[in-house]
C-alpha positions as CSV (number, residue, x, y, z in Angstrom):
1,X,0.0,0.0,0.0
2,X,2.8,2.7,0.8
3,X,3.9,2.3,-2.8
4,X,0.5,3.4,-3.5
5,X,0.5,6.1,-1.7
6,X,4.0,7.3,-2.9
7,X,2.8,7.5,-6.4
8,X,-0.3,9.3,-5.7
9,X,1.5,12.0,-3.8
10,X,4.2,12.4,-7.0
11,X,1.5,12.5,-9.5
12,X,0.0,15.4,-7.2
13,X,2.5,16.8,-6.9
14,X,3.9,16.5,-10.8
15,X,0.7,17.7,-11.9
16,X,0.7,20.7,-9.4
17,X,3.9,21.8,-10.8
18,X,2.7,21.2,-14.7
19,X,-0.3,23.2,-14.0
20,X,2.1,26.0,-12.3
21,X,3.8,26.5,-15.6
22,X,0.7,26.2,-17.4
23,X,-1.0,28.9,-15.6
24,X,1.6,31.3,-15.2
25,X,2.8,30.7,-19.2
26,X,-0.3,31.4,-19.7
27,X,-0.8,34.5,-17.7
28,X,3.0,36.3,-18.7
29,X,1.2,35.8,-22.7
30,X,-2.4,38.0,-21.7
31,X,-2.5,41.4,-22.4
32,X,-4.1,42.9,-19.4
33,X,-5.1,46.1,-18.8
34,X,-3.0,48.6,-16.5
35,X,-3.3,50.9,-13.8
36,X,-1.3,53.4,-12.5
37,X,-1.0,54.6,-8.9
38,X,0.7,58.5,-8.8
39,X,1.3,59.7,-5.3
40,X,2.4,63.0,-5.1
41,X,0.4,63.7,-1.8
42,X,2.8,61.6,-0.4
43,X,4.6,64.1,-0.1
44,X,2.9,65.4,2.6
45,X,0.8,62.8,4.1
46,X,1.8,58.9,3.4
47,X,-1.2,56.9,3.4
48,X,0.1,53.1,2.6
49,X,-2.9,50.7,3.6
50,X,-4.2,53.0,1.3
51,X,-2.3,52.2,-1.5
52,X,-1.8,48.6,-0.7
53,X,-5.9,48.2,-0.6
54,X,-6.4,49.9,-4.0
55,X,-3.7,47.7,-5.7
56,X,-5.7,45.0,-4.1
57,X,-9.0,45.3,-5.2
58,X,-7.3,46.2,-8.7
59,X,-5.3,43.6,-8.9
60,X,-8.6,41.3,-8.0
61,X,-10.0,43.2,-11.0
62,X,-7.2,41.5,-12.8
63,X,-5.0,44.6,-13.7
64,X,-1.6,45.0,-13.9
65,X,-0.8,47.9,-11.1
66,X,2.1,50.1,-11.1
67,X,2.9,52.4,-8.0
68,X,5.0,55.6,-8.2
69,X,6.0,57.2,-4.9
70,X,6.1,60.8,-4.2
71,X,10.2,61.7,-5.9
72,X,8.7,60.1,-9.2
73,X,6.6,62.2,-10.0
74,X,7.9,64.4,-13.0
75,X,7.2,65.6,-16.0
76,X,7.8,62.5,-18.0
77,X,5.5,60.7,-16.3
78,X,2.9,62.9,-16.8
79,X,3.8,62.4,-20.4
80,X,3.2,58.4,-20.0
81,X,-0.3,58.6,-18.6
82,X,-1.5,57.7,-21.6
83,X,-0.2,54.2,-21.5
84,X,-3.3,53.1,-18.7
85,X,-6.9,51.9,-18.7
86,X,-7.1,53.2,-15.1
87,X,-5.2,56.8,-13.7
88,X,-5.5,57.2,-10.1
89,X,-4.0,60.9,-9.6
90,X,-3.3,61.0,-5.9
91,X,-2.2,64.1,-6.8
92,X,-1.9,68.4,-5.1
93,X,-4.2,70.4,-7.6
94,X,-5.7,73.8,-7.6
95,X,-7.3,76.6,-10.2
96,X,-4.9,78.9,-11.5
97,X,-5.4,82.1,-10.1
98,X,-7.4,84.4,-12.3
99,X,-8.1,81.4,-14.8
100,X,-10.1,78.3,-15.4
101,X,-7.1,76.0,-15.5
102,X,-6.6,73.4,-13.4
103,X,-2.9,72.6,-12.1
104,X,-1.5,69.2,-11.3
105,X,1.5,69.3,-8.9
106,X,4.6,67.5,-9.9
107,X,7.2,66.9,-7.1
108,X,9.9,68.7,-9.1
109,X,11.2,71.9,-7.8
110,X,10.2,75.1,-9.7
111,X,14.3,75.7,-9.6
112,X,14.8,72.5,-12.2
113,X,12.0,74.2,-14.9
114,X,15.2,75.5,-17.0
115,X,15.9,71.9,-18.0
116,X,13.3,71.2,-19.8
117,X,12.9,72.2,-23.9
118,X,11.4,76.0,-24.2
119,X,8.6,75.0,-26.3
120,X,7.1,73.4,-23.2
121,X,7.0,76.2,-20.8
122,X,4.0,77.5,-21.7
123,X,2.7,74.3,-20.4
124,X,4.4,75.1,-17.0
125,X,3.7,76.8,-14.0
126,X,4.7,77.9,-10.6
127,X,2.5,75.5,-8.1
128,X,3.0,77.0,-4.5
129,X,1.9,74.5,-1.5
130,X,0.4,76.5,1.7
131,X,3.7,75.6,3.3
132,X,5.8,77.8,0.4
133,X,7.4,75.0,-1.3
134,X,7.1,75.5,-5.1
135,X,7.0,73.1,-7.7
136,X,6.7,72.4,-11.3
137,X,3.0,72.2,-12.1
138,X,1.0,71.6,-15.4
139,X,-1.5,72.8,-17.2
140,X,-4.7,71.1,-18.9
141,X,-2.9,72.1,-22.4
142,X,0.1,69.9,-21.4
143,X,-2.1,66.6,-21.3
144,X,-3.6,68.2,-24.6
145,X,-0.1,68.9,-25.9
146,X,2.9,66.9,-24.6
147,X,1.0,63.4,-23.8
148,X,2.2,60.8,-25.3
149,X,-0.5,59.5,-28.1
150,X,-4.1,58.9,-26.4
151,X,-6.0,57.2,-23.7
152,X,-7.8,53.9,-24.4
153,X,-11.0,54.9,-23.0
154,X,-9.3,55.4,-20.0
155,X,-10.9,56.3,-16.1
156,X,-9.6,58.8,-14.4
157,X,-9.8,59.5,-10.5
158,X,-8.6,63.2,-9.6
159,X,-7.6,63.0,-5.9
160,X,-6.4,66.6,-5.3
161,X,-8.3,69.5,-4.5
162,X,-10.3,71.4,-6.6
163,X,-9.5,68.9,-9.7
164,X,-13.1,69.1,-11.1
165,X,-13.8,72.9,-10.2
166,X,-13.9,73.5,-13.5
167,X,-13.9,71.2,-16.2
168,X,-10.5,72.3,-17.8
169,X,-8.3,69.1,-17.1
170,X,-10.9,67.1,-17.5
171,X,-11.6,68.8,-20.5
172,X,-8.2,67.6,-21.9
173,X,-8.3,63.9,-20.7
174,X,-11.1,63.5,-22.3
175,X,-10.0,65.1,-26.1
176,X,-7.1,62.9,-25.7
177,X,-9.7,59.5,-25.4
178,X,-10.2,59.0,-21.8
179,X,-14.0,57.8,-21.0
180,X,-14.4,60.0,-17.5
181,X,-12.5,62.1,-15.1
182,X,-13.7,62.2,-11.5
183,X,-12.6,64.8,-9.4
184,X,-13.6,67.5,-6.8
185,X,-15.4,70.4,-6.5
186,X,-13.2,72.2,-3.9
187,X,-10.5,71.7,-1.5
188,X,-11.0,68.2,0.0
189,X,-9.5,66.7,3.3
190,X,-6.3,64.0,2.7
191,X,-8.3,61.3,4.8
192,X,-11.6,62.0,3.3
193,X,-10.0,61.5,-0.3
194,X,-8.6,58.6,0.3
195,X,-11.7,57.0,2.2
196,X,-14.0,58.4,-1.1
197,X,-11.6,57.2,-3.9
198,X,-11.5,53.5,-2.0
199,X,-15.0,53.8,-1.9
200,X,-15.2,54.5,-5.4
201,X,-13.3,51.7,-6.5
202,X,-15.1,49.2,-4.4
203,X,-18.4,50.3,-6.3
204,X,-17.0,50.3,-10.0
205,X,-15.2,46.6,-9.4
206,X,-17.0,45.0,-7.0
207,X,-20.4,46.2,-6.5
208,X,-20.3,46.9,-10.8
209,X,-22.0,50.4,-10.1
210,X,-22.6,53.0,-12.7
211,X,-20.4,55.6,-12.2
212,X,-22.8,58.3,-11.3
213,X,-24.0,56.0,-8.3
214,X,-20.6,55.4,-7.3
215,X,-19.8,58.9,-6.7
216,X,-23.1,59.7,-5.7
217,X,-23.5,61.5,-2.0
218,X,-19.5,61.4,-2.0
219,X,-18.8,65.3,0.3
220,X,-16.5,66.5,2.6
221,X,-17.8,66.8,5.7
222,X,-15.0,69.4,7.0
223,X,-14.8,71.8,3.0
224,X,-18.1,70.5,1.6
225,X,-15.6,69.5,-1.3
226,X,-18.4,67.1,-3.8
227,X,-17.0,64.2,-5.9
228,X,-18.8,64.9,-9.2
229,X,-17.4,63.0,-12.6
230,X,-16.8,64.3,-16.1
231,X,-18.8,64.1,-19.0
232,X,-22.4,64.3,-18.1
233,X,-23.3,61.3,-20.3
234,X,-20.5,58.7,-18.6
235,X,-22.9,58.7,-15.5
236,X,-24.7,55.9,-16.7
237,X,-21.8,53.3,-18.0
238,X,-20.1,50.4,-16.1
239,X,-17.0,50.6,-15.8
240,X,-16.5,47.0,-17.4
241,X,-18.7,48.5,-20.6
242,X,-15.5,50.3,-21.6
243,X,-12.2,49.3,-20.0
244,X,-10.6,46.8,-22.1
245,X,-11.4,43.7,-21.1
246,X,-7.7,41.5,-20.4
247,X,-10.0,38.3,-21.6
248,X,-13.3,37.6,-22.8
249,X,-15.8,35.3,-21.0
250,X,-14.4,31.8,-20.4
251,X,-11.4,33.6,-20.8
252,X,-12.2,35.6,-17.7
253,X,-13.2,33.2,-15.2
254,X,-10.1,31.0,-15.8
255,X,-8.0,34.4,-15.5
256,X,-9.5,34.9,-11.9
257,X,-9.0,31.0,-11.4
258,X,-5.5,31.6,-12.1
259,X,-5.1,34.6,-9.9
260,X,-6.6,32.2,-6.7
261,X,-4.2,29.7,-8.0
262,X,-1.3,31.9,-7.5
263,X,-2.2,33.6,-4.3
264,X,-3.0,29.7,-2.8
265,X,0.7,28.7,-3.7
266,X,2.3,31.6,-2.2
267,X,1.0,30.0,1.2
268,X,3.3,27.3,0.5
């Protein structure tokens, strides 16, 4: 009997490791979509179970994430937005003085502007934190201008303050193919953003909400600050109506199977 019971085990254990290469050959050959995490509030206020539950639930939602810390945040990869189905901006932002514009914040110092080609300056501005630190910022007419190609139908989620006071930025994300900006009326709280943003997510992946009901009753309780989205006729789409699917209905399942699979051997 114990030779029996030898052979069983190997064959378990042969086909375990068969099926380990099978599922992650398999896997390394999808092309799954991509998100991108940009963390310039970092800067100020680290928030990592924040991070580490959005690249969760993402990652559940089978995309590819890619996190980039505070001292990463630069012009260039501004410039690279364009490569992701899903942009969360954790990001400083607020109108231009005197204009409709809306500035993202870079963490670059205003002092390093110089190195960067003179046909992009008009792009550039002075961003000023309350604390007198000043840093590169952008305009809406630098996604417009200096992206690189366009968004494939791409969501947006505009963390800073102010993002979605007027519709300038979102404006531009959207002429360069994304599907919908969400953003903020006025200046919101760093805990509340974080808490509405998660929030967000949760309803979009796992609840499969329509994006005006995920945002929907989504307000600062300290600035009054409103989570609103951008365009008007997005409110009513799913966020898996538009955001390229990685696989395709068998395909799917057996993706998730195969992200279970991994997570169960990592026990081991």
């Amino acid at each position: 009997m114990n030779w029996k019971v030898y052979l069983l085990v190997s064959v378990i254990i042969c086909g375990g490791v068969a099926a380990s290469f099978f599922v992650l050959s398999y896997m390394g050959g999808q092309n799954y979509p991509t998100a991108i995490i940009v963390d310039n509030l970092a800067i100020n206020y680290r928030n990592d179970t924040f991070v580490n539950q959005v690249k969760s639930l993402l990652e559940e939602a089978g995309f590819k994430v890619e996190y980039f810390d505070w001292d990463s945040v630069n012009l260039d990869l501004y410039r690279r937005l364009t490569r992701y189905e899903m942009i969360i901006l954790r990001v400083h932002s607020h109108i231009l003085e005197g204009t409709d514009d809306v500035c993202f914040f870079t963490s670059e110092s205003i002092d390093k502007v110089a190195k960067y080609p003179r046909e992009w300056q008009d792009y550039l501005v002075d961003a000023e934190l309350p604390d007198g630190r000043h840093f590169i910022g952008i305009k809406p007419s630098f996604i417009r201008e200096l992206a690189e190609g366009d968004f494939p139908n791409s969501t947006v989620i505009a963390m800073g303050c102010e993002s979605l006071a007027k519709e300038s930025m979102a404006d531009a994300f959207i002429a360069k193919g994304a599907k919908v900006y969400i953003g903020w009326t006025y200046d919101v709280t760093l805990n509340y953003t974080d808490t509405a943003t998660l929030k967000v997510l949760k309803c979009l992946f796992i609840e499969n909400k329509t994006i005006s009901e995920a945002v929907k009753g989504l307000i600062d309780p300290k600035t009054y600050a409103k989570l609103k989205y951008y365009p008007p006729e997005a409110g009513n789409l799913r966020i898996f109506e538009f955001t390229k699917k990685f696989v395709e209905t068998e395909e799917y399942s057996f993706s998730h199977w195969c992200i279970c699979y991994r997570r169960f051997f990592r026990k081991f």
